[in-house]
Every structure is written in C-alpha cells, then in structure tokens.
N, C-alpha and C positions, 0 to 999 in steps of 0.2 A: 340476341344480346345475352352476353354471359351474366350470370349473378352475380351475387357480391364472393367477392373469396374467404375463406373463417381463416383463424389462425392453427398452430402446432398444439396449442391446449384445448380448442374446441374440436379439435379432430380426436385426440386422443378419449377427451371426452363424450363426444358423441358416438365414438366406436365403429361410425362407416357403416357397415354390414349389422353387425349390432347383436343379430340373434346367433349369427355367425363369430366361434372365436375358436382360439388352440385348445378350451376346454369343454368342448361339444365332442364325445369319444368318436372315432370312425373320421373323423373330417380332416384330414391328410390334403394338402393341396400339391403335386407333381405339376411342372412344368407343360404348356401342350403343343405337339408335333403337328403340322398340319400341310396337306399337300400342295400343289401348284396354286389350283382355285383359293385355298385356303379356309379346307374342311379338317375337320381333324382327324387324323388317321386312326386306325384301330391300335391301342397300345399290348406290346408283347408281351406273352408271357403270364400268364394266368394259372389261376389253381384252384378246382372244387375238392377239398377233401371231404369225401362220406364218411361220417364219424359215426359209428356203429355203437350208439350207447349201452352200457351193459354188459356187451362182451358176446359176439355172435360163437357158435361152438364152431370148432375146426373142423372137428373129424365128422362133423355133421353136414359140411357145406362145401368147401375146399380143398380138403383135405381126408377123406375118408379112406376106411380103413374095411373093404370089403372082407380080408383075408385073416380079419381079429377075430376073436372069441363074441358069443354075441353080444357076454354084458360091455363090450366094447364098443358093437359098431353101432348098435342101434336100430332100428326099422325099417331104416331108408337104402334103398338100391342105388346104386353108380347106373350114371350113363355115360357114353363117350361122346365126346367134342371132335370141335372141326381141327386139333391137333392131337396127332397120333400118340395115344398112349396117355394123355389124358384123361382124367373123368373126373364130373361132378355130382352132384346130387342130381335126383333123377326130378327134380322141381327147376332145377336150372333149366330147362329146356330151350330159353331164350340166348342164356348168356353160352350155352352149348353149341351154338353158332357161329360164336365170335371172338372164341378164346384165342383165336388168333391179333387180336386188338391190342389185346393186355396180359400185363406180365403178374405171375400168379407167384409170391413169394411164402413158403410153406415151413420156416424155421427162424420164425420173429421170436423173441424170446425175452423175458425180465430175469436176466441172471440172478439178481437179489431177490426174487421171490415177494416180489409186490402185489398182492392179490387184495387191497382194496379198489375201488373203483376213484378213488379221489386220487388217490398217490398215484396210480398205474394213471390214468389221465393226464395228470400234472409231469409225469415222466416224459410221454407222446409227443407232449404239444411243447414244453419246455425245451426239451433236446437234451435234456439234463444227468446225469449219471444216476445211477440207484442206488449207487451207496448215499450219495450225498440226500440223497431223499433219504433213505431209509433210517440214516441218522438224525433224522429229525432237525435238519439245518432250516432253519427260517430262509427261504427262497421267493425272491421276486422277479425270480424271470419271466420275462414277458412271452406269449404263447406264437406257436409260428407264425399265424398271420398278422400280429401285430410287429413282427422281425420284417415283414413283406412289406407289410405298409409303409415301415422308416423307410428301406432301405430301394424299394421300388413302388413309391406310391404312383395314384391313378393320374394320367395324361390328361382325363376326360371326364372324369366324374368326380360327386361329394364327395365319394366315400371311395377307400380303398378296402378295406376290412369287415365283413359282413358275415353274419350269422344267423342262419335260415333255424328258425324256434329252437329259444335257448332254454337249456336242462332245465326243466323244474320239478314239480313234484319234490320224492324225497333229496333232499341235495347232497347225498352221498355221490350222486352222478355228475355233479358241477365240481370242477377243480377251482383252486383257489382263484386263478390270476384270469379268469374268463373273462370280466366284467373290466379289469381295470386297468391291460394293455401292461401288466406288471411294473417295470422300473421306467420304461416308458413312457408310461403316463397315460394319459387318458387319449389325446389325439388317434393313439395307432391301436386300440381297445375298437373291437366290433361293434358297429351297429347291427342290434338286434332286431328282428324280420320275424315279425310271426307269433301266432301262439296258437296252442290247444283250441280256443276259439275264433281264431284270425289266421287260418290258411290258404294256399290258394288255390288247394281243390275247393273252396267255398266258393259262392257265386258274390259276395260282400265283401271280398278280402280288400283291406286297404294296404297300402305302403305303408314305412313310416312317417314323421310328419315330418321330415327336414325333405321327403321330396312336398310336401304341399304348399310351401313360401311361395307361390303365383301370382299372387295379389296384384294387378300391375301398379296402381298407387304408389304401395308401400312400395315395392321395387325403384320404383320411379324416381320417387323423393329420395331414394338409398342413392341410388345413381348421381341425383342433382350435389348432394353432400358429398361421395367422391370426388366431382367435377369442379368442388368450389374448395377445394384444399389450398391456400396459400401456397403459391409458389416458390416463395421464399420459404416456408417450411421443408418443402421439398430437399433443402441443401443440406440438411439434419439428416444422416444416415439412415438411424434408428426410425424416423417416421419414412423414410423411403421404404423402409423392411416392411412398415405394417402398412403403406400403401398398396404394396406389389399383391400383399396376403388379403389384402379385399378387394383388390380389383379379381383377384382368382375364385375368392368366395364369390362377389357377384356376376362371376363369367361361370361358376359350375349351378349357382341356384337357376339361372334361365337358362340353361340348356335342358334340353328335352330328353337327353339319353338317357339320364338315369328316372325320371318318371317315365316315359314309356316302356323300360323293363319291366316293371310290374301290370303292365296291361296284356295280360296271357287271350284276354278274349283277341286278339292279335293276331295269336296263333290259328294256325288250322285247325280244324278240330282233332283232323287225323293225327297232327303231331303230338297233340294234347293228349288223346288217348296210347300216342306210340309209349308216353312213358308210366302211363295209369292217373287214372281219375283218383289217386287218393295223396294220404300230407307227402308221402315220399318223392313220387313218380311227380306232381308239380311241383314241388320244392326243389328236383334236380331240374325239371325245366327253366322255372326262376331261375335257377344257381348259371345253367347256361346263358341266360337272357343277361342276365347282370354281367359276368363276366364277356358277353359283347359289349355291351354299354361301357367298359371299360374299369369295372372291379376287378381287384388285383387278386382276390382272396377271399374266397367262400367256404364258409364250413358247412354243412349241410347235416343237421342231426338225423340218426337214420328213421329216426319214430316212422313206422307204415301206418298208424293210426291201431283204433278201436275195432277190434270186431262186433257185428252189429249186436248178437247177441252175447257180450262180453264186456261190460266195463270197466274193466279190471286194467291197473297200467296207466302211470302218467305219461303224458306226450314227452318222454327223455329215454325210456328203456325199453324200445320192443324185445331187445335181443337177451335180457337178462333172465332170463330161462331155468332157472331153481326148480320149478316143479312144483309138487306138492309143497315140499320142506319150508316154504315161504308163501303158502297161499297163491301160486301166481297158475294154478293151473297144469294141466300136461304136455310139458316142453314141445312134446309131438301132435300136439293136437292142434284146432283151429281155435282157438281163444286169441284175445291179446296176447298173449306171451306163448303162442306157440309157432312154429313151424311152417307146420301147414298152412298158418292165416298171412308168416311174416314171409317167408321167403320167396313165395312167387312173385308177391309183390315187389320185393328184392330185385327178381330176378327181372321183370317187364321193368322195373325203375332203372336197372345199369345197362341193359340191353337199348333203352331207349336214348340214353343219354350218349353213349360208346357210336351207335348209330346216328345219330342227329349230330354230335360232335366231327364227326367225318364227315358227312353230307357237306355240312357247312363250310366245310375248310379248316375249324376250330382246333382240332386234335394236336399239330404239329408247334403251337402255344399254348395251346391248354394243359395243366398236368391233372389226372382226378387219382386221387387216393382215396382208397375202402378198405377200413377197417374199424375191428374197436379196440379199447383199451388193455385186451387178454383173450384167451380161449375159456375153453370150458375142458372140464375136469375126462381124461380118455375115458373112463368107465363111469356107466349111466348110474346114478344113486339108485338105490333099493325104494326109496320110499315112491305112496302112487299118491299122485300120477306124477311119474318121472320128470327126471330133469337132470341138468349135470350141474356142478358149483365152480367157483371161479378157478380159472387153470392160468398160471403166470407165466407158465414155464415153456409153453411152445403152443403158438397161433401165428395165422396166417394173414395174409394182405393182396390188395389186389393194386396195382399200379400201371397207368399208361398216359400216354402222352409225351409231349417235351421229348423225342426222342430215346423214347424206353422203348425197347424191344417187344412187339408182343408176339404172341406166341411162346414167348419162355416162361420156363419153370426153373426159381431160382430159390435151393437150398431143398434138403430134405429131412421130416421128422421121422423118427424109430417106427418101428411094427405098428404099435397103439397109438401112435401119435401126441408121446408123454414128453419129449423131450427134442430139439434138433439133434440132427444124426449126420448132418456138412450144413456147413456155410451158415451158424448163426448169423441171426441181423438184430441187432436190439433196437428198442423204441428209439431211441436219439439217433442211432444210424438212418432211421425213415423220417426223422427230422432234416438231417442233413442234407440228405437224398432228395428233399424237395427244396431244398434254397439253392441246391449243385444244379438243378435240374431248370430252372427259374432265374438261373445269372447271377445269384446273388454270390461274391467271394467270402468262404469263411472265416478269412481272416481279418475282416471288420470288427470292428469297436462296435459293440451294439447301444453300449449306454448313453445317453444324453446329456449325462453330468462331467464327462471327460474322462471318469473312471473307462479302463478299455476291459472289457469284459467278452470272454469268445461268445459268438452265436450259438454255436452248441457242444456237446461233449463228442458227439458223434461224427461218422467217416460214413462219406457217400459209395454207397453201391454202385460201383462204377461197371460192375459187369453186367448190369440190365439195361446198360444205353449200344446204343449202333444198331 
C-alpha cells in the first residue's frame, strides 16, 4: 500500500536527500549510461594529474644536462631508456623502461616570469595568461578539474572532482581557487581525500564521509519521502528539476562503486607494492581505483612522505628542494626534501601506475599528467648543503594517455637547461591539452551566471596525439 503523498512545500522543505544538495563541493550529478542487462557502463574519459608541489628540478630528473659545467649538472648520472637517445636520471631506473608509454615535454615555460609558488599554481590549473596574473587582476577562475566536472561530470558516481591530500602546511603551495571550484561555485570544487595523518599507505585510512551515508533506515525513510511526492506537484517544472537531482543523489549514495574505491585491502598485495607502500605510490593507486569507479578528475599531490629519520616538510612539498638557504636540507640527499629519498619513490609511483593503467585496459581513457608548478634554477646554489631555487623559465612534464604519443620528446631546452630552445608550451597550453584531450570543446561558455567566459587562454598541443 502506497503512503500518503506530501505536497510541492513539504518536498521543498523537507529536501528529499537532505544531506545531499548543489552546495556540498565535489557532488556534480551526470546522467547514467547502462548496458543491455542494465549495469552501468564504465564512463569515458578520465584524468590523474600528479601535481608535483614545490617545483621538481628539470635538469635533475627529465631533463638533464650531462654535457654542462659541473656547477650545472649536479651529482647525478643519466642512464638510457627503452627509447633511443633518451636518458634520465640514473634513479629512474623503473620509469627507464617505459618511456615508451609517455610523452616527455622538455620546454614548459612561464614567459612572464612567475616564480612564486601561488601565482605559477594559479597559472597551471586556471589556464589563464600571465600577464593577467602578474597584473595583479582579481581572478576566479575555476581550476581544471572543476572545468571537467561542469562540463563532463561522473555517469556513476558522487563525486566527479577529487583531490588526493590537499596542500597544507605553509600555504604558499595552495592556490587561491582550490577550495572553492572558483566562479563555479562550490558543486565542481574537489572533494578532498586524505591527509598527513589519514593516508592510504595507512592500515586506518578512512574515505571521506559523503561515501559513509549506509545507514539503511535513514536511506530508507529518504526513499519513502521521494516515493510520496505529490503527483500533482510533479506538473510544477521547477520541482520536477529537483526531483530528477534527488533521485540521482539517492541512486549515487547506494551504489557501491564509489565506497569500494577506497578499499585497497582489495588489491593484491603485489599490485600494492607495484606502486610502493608509501602516501604517493597508494594515492596513485587510489587515484586509479577512483577513476574506475567512475571519477572524472583526480589531482594527486605529489608529497612521497617523511623520511624516517627526517621530519622536516609538510605533506604539500616533497619537491621544493632550496637546500641549505631555507633549512630544508641537501637537495641531493635522503631527507624529506631530498632526491635521493623523493625520486625513486617517484619513479616505482609512475612506473606503477603507467603499468597497471595498461594491464587494465585504462590507459586509452585515462589521460595522467606529471608535473609541478616550475623548474628549478640550471645552476646549483653555493650554499651547503645544496639546492636549486625556483626557475619559471623552462621545466618539463610528463604526459600520456587519451591518445598522446609515447615515446616522444616534445620541445627542447638550451645547453643548461635555462631557457626553451623549440617549441615553447606554457602552463595554460597543458591546461588546454588536457580538456582537448578529454572531449571537452574550448569554445564553451564555462560560467554559470550566462556571463560566456573562454575555458582557457591556451592552445592544445596537438602534435603529441597519434
């Protein structure tokens, strides 16, 4: 026997879903595809970007400079990869395997000379010009996975937009518009994943709480309240809109896909360790898990963690490598902030992911982007124990998936690695490069207010696809 039916004011005022609304960030609700049986299909088209906080050094990892002066190249040897004429650092020894996966871009560059870590971030993610940053324009552009979210949200899950532990520590490494999905608004703003004490190389790691709404009760009684909407309400447009948007809410809170993302004990062990037991190597795991479950947009901060005996470093900047000059230790060494501690773990983290992402099938929708917000300065500071400081003017990226070529090497920096020498690509060009890459057309209106506002300032590198 049906219950009684409420009216058009008790619906609005009871809310339906309730804990669920358009201003809960991350919670984007896309339409769902589903096959013959009527499962829902895997939705296309995904993106891990590794965001390298702090600023990894070029000519120390990617990009090195055997043939410089030594206060140039620095301590580390090249070795060659599985494509000829390549070489990396002789700590890549994983990703020297597989350089044929991904396309290795060597002349990123911030023409305007943006060497803080807030601007040059805010540049990255925004898609935005440099001048108009560097003039000091009040900007609320919204960051690219909050562009992903509008404009291709999740088939299948809560959340389309998600970010695997967000900067903290000193917040010179958080850009403005992280938190609040910029002009946007709050729906297409990341849910935040994680923290310095809640990772998932932990054995306690939980999710957040928008996967924990199980309760079957509450659920229950949610359902009886949709089921008993006045049908005569239903003729009212406007409540047909927020009917459709809580029957979506209550069709993504009981699905299981996106809580069993974050159950890694899941995995095999071996796959677990293919990408390392620490915050990186399982947060790109996560990053892959979620983006099957049907997230459209993962940021993945690069933090490798703490060295054991090393406390030094909030969970937001392995890569910010100053040296002495700033207390953070020697660039080259095994501390938190050094080299030696971050990059292999680097290297077992992309190698793992690049790997596992093929096995699966994943790679040919997935796009992963790695990098940070600049390079590091060609020539090593004098003071001990070494380090380089922030270099705007020429750093590199690592890109594959969605039909990027790998095995290329696309652009090249001068002798020292001070400057590009062919084929600049600025920040907002690998903004571009990833919405071209992911279907989205750049000639959409991105704002919400009817103001038409472009997606980004920048022009997709169309010569790293085929």
């Amino acid at each position: 026997m049906k219950g009684p039916t409420i009216s058009r004011r008790r619906l609005i005022q009871g809310g339906g879903i309730g804990a669920v609304n358009l201003t809960v960030p991350g919670l984007v609700f896309g339409s769902d595809k589903t096959d013959a049986s009527g499962n829902a299909v895997a939705s296309k088209k995904s993106c891990i970007f590794v965001l390298l906080c702090g600023g990894p050094s070029h000519v120390d990892t990617w990009d090195m400079k055997p043939d410089a002066p030594s206060e140039y190249r620095g301590p580390y040897k090249t070795i060659p990869t599985k494509v000829p004429g390549l070489h990396l650092n002789e700590m890549h020894t994983k990703l020297a395997g597989i350089t044929n996966e991904f396309c290795l871009i060597r002349s990123v560059t911030h023409p305007g000379g943006i060497s803080n870590h807030f601007d040059a971030m805010h540049n990255l993610l925004s898609g935005q010009s440099e001048k108009r940053i560097q003039q000091g324009v009040p900007d609320d552009s919204p960051y690219v996975g909050s562009v992903v979210a509008k404009h291709l949200p999740s088939k299948r899950n809560l959340v389309s937009n998600a970010w695997l532990i967000k900067c903290v520590g000193r917040p010179v490494f958080c850009a403005p518009n992280i938190s609040s999905g910029g002009y946007l608004g709050s729906p297409y703003a990341p849910v935040f994943v994680g923290s310095a004490d809640n990772h998932p190389a932990m054995p306690g790691f939980k999710p957040p709480q928008i996967y924990e709404t199980t309760d079957p009760t509450r659920l229950g009684n949610r359902r009886s309240l949709l089921d008993g909407i006045d049908p005569d309400a239903l003729n009212d447009p406007s409540v047909k809109d927020w009917q459709r948007l809580r029957e979506m809410a209550f069709d993504g809170m009981t699905r299981q896909e996106g809580r069993k993302a974050f159950e890694l004990h899941r995995e095999p062990t071996k796959i677990r360790e293919l990408y390392g037991m620490n915050p990186l190597g399982q947060n790109l795991l996560l990053a892959r898990r979620m983006v099957e479950s049907g997230v459209r947009f993962v940021t993945v901060n690069g933090w490798t963690g703490q060295a054991p005996h090393d406390k030094k470093g909030p969970p937001s900047s392995s890569w910010d490598m100053h040296g002495g000059n700033m207390g953070m230790g020697n660039a080259f060494g095994n501390g938190s902030y050094g080299m030696g501690f971050c990059l292999p773990r680097l290297d077992q983290a992309l190698h793992g992911l690049f790997t596992d992402l093929k096995a699966t099938g994943m790679m040919d929708d997935t796009l992963v982007v790695v990098m940070g917000e600049f390079g590091r300065t060609p020539k090593v500071l004098t003071q001990q124990p070494p380090g380089r400081q922030h270099w705007p003017k020429c750093f590199s990226a690592i890109l594959a998936g969605c039909g990027i070529r790998g095995g290329a090497v696309y652009g090249k920096s001068d002798k020292i690695g001070a400057a590009p020498e062919s084929d600049p690509v600025h920040p907002q060009d690998i903004h571009a490069t990833v919405l071209h890459a992911m279907g989205i057309p750049l000639n959409l209106a991105a704002d919400n207010s009817g103001v038409s506002r472009p997606l980004t300032a920048g022009k997709p590198i169309l010569d790293i696809f085929g």
